[in-house]
C-alpha positions as semicolon CSV with decimal commas, in nm:
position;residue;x (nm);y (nm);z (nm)
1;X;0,857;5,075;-1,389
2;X;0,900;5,126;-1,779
3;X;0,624;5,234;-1,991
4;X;0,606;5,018;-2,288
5;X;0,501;5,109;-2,606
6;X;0,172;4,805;-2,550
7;X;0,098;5,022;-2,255
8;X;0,065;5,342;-2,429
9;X;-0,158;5,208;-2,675
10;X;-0,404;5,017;-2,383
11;X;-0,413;5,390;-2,213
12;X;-0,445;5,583;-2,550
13;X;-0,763;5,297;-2,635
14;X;-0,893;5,365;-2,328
15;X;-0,886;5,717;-2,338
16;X;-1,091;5,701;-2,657
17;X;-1,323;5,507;-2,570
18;X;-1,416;5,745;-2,246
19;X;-1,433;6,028;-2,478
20;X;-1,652;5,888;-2,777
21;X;-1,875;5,755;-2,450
22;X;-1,890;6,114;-2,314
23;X;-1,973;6,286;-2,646
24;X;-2,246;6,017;-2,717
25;X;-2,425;6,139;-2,382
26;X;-2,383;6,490;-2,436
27;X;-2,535;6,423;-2,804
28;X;-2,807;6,182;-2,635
29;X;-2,894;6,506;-2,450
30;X;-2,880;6,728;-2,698
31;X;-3,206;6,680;-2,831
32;X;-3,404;6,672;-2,482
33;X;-3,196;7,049;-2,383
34;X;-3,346;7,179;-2,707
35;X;-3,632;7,070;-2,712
36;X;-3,709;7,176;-2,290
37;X;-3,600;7,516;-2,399
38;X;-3,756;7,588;-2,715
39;X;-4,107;7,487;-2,564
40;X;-4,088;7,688;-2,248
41;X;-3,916;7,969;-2,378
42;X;-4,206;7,981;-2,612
43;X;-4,500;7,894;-2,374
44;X;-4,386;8,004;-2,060
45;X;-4,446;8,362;-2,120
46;X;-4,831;8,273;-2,166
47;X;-4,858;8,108;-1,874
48;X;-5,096;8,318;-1,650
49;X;-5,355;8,252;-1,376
50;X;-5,615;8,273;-1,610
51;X;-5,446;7,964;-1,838
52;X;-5,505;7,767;-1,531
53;X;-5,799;7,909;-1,424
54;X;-6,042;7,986;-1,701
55;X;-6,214;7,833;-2,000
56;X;-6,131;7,875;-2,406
57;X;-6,266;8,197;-2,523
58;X;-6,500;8,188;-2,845
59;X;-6,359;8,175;-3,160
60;X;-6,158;8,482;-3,258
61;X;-6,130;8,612;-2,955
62;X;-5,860;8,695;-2,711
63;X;-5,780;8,517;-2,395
64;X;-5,906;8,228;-2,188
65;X;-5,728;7,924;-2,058
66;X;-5,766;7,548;-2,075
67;X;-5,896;7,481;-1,733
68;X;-6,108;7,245;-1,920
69;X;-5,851;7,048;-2,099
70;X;-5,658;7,023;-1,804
71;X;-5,915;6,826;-1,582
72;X;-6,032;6,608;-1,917
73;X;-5,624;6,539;-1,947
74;X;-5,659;6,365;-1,524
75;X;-6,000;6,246;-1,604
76;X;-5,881;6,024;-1,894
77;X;-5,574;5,933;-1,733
78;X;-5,764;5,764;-1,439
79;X;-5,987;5,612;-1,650
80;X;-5,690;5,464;-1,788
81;X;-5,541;5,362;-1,487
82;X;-5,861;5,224;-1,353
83;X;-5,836;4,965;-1,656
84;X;-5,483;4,907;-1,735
85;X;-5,346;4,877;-1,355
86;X;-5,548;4,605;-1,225
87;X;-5,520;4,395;-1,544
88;X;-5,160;4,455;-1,575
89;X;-5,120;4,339;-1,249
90;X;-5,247;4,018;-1,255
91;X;-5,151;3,969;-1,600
92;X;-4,787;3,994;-1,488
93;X;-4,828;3,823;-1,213
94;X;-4,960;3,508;-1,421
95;X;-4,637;3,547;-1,648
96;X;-4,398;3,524;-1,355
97;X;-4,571;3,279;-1,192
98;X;-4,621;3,025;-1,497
99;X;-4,318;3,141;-1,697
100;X;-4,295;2,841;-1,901
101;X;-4,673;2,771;-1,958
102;X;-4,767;2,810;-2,286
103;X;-5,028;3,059;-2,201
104;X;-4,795;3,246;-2,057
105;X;-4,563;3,270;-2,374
106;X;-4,827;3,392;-2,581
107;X;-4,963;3,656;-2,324
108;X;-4,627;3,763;-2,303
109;X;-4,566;3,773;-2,711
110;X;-4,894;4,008;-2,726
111;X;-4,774;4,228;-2,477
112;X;-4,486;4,277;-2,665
113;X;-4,677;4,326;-3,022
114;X;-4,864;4,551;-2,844
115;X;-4,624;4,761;-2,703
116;X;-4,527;4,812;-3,079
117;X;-4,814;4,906;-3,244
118;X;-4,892;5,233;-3,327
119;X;-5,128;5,466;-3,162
120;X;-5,324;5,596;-3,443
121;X;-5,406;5,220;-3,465
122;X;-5,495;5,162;-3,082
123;X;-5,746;5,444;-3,111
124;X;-5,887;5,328;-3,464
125;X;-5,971;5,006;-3,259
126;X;-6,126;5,205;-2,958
127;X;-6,314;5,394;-3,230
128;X;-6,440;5,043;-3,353
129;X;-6,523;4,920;-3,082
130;X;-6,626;5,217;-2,833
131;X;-6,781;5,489;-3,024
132;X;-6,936;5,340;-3,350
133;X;-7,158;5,076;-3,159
134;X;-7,330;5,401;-2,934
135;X;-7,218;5,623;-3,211
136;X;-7,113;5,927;-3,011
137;X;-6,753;6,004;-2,885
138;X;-6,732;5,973;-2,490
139;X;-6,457;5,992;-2,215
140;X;-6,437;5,597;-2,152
141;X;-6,401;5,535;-2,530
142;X;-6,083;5,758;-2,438
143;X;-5,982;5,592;-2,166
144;X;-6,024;5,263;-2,333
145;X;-5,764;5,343;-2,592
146;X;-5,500;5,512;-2,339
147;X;-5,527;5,197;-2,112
148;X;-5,488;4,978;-2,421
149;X;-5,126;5,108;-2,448
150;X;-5,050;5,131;-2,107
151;X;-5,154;4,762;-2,041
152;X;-4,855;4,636;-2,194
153;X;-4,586;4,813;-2,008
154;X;-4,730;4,759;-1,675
155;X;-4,761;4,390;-1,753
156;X;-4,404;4,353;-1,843
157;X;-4,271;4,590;-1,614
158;X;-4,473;4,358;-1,261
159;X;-4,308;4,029;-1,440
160;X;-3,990;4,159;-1,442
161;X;-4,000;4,297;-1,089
162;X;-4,160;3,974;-0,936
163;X;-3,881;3,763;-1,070
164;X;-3,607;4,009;-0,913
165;X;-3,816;3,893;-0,591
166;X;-3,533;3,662;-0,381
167;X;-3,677;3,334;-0,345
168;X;-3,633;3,322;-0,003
169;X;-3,925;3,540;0,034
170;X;-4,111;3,301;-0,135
171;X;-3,957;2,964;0,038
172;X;-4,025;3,143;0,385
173;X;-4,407;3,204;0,313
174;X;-4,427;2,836;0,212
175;X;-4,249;2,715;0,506
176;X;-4,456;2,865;0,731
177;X;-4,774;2,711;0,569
178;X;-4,855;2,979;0,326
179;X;-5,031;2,900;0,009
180;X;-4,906;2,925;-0,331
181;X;-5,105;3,250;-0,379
182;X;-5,093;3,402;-0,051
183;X;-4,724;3,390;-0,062
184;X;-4,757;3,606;-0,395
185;X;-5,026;3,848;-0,262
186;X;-4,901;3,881;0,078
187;X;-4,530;3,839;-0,016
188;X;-4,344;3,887;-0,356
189;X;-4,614;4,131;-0,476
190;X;-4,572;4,377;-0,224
191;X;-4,184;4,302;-0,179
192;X;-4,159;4,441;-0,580
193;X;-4,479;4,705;-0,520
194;X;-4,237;5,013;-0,546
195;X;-4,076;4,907;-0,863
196;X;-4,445;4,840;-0,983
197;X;-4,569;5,201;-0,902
198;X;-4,248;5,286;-1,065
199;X;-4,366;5,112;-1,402
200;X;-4,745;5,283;-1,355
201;X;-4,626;5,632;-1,355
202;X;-4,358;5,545;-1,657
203;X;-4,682;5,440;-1,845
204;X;-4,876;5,721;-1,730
205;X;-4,595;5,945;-1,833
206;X;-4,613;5,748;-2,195
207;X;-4,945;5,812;-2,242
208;X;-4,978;6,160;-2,095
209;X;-4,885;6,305;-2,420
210;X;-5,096;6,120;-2,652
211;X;-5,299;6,300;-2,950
212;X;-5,433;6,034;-3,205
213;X;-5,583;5,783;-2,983
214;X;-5,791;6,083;-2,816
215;X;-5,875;6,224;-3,207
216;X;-6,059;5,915;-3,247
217;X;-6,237;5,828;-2,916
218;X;-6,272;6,177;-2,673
219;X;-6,233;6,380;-2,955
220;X;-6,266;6,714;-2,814
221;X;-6,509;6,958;-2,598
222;X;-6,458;7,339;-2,599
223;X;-6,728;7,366;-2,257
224;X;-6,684;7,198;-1,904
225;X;-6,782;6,809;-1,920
226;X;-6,665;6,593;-1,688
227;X;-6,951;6,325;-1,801
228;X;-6,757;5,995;-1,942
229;X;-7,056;5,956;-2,168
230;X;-6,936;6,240;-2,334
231;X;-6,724;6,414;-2,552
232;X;-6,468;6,570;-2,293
233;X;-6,152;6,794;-2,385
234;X;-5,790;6,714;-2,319
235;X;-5,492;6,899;-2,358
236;X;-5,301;6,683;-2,619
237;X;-5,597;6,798;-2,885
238;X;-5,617;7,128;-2,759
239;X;-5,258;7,210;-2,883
240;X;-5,326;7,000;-3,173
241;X;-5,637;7,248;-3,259
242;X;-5,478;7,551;-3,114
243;X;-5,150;7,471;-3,336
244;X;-5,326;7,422;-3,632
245;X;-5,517;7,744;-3,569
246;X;-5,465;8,104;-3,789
247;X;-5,526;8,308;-3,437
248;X;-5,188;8,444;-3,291
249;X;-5,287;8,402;-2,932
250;X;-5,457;8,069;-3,010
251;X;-5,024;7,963;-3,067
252;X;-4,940;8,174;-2,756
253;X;-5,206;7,952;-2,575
254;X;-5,079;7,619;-2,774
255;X;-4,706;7,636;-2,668
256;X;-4,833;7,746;-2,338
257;X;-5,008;7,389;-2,299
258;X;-4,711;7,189;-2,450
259;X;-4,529;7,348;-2,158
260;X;-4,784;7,206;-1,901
261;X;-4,765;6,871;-2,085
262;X;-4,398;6,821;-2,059
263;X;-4,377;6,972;-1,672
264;X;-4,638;6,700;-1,665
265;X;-4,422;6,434;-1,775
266;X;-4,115;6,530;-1,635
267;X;-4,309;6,516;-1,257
268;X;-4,397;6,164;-1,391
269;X;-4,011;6,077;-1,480
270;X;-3,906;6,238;-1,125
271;X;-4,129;6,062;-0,943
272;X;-4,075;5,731;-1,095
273;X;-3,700;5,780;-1,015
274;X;-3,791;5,860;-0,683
275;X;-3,975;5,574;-0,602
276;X;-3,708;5,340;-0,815
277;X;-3,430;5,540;-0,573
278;X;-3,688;5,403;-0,250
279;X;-3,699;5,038;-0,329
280;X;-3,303;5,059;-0,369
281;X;-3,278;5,190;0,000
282;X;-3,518;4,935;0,129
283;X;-3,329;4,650;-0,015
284;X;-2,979;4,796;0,084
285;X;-3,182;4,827;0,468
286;X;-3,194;5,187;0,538
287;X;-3,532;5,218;0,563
């Protein structure tokens, strides 16, 4: 068969095309690769037993870890959890089920603003509202502003996973004398409850590495506190202070902690794709 000169143009076009898409990954990627190994190359050397282990040394002097940080980092992440999960939830589940209510349009346009607005401005609310009235910084005022901006994602993410939900699952629950919201509890919700943890741990992963929010509301706590009506120490404003610090080992200890932060993140991105990879096998039946 002849090669015309229409088909050497097609294959030409189409070899560009896979090219300029390969190089735009590779530069997508770029950015993450340099990032990954700047940080640990920097931090990973000061990663000892005792970072893990120990609390921040005075002022000034040597040594110490941020055993402190680390479990006010989990503290305020369940705290966040604890408020943005259950409302997300059922706020999604209201959006799928009354799509075209009007409610339901404006819960779902505030979700949306919400997921755009800035942090610094999500914790000058929690300030506002959680630590002027007592007038003390505390561990739920913290938690209040990092569920604030996970509530939207986890809201958007359950609507979007109910209404992948095959209707049959729905029509069956019906037909066998189900309720309108039994079939949801008992049916569709747990049907898309994979994808849903999938969506918790993205937001988790989102506001893992938060700093401003926490400036305003946890602030900071250089002892052991795990009381949430106090100040309690996370690792976000730990680099911050670290960072901004004129001690050499106080930057040793500050990359060493933005290393923990993004290992913490990535384990939030892997396991996210793991349970995203799980709900594929259970709809394709091998599980």
């Amino acid at each position: 068969m002849k090669t015309t000169a229409y088909d050497l143009r097609r294959r030409a076009t189409s070899r560009a095309v896979e090219i300029f898409c390969a190089a735009s990954v590779v530069l997508a990627l770029v950015p993450l690769g340099l990032i990954l190994f700047f940080v640990v190359r920097q931090g990973l050397p000061a990663l000892r037993p005792a970072f893990f282990t120990q609390m921040p040394k005075p002022v000034g002097e040597p040594g110490g870890g941020m055993a402190n940080a680390m479990v006010g980092t989990l503290i305020l992440l369940g705290l966040a959890a604890a408020l943005a999960v259950p409302v997300g939830i059922v706020s999604g589940v209201f959006l799928s089920e009354y799509k075209g209510s009007r409610i339901g349009s404006a819960v779902r346009f505030a979700a949306d603003v919400l997921n755009g607005v800035p942090s610094i401005v999500i914790g000058i609310f929690a300030y506002t509202v959680a630590v002027l009235p007592f007038q003390r910084f505390t561990a739920l005022a913290g938690g209040l502003a990092l569920g604030v901006m996970m509530l939207p994602l986890i809201v958007r993410t359950t609507e979007e996973l109910l209404r992948l939900v095959p209707e049959s699952f729905r029509e069956g629950a019906l037909a066998l004398g189900a309720t309108r919201s039994r079939a949801v509890w008992t049916v569709i919700l747990p049907a898309a409850l994979p994808g849903i943890l999938t969506g918790v741990l993205v937001a988790l992963a989102r506001v893992a590495g938060e700093t401003a929010p926490l400036l305003f509301t946890s602030l900071n706590n250089r002892f052991w506190s795990t009381r949430l009506d106090q100040p309690i120490a996370s690792l976000t404003v730990q680099v911050y202070t670290y960072a901004n610090s004129p001690y050499d080992d106080w930057h040793r200890q500050a990359w060493a902690g933005a290393t923990v932060l993004i290992a913490s993140v990535l384990t939030f991105s892997l396991l996210a794709r793991f349970v995203t990879r799980r709900l594929e096998r259970m709809h394709r039946g091998t599980v």
